[in-house]
C-alpha positions as CSV (number, residue, x, y, z in Angstrom):
1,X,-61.8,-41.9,-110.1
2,X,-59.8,-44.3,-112.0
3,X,-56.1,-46.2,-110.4
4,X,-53.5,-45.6,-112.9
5,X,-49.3,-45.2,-112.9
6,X,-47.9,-42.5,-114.4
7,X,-45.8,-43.9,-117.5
8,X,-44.3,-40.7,-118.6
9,X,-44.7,-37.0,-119.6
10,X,-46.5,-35.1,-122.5
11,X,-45.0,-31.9,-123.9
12,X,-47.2,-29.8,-125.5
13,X,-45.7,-26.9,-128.2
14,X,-48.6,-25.1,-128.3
15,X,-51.7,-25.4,-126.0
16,X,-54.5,-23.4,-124.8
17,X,-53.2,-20.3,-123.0
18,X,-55.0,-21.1,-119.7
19,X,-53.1,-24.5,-119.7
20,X,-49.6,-22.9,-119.9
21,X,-48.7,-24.1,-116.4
22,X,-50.0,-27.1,-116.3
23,X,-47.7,-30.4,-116.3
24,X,-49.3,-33.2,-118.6
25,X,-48.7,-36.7,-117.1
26,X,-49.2,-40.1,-119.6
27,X,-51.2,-42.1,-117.3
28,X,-51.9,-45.6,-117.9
29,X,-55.0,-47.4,-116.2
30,X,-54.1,-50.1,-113.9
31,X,-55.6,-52.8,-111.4
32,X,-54.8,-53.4,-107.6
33,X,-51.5,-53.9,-108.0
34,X,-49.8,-51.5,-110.5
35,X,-50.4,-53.6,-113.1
36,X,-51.4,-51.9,-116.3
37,X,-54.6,-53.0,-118.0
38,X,-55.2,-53.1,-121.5
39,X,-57.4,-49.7,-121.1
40,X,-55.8,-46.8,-123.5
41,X,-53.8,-44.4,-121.6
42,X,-54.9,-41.3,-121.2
43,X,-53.2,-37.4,-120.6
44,X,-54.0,-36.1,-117.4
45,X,-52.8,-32.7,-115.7
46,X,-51.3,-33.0,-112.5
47,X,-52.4,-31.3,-109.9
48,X,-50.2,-32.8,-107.0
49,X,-46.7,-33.3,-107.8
50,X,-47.0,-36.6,-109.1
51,X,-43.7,-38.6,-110.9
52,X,-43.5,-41.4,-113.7
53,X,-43.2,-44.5,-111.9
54,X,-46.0,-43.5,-109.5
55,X,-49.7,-44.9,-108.9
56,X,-52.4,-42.3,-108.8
57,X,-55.9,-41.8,-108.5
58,X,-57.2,-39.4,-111.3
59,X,-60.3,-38.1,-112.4
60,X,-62.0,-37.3,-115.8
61,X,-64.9,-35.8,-117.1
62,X,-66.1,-32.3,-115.4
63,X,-64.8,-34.0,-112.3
64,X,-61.1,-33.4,-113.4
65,X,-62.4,-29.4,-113.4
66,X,-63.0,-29.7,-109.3
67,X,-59.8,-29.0,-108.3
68,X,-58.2,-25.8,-107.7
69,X,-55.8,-25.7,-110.1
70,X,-57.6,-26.8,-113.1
71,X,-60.8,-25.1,-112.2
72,X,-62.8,-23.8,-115.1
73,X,-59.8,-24.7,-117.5
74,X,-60.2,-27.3,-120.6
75,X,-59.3,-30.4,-119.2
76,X,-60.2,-33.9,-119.5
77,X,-58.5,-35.6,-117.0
78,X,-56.4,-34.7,-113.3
């Protein structure tokens, strides 16, 4: 898992269908503090509720697949 605030939203005009409700977050790595790093930011579906402004935890790889609302869909990061 990687710390990273939540910089803004993605919309997506078309996507997979199994990602129709799924809320895309721009997440930006960060260190300790909140502090951005210089690490590109990545699109990650939240699964919590999460807001812009926010520091979050987040997964990628076939971890980001382990939770229950992304399980078995095509996702990179949650």
């Amino acid at each position: 898992m990687v710390l990273g605030l939540v910089v803004g939203t993605v919309v997506a005009t078309r996507k997979e269908a199994e990602l129709t409700s799924l809320k895309f977050l721009l997440v930006k790595p960060c260190d300790s503090t909140g502090k951005p790093t210089t690490a590109a930011p990545v699109v990650a579906v939240d699964a919590v509720g999460a807001g812009v402004g926010e520091v979050v935890l987040y997964a990628s790889g076939s971890s980001a697949r382990q939770t229950q609302v992304t399980k078995d869909r095509p996702v990179d990061a949650t």
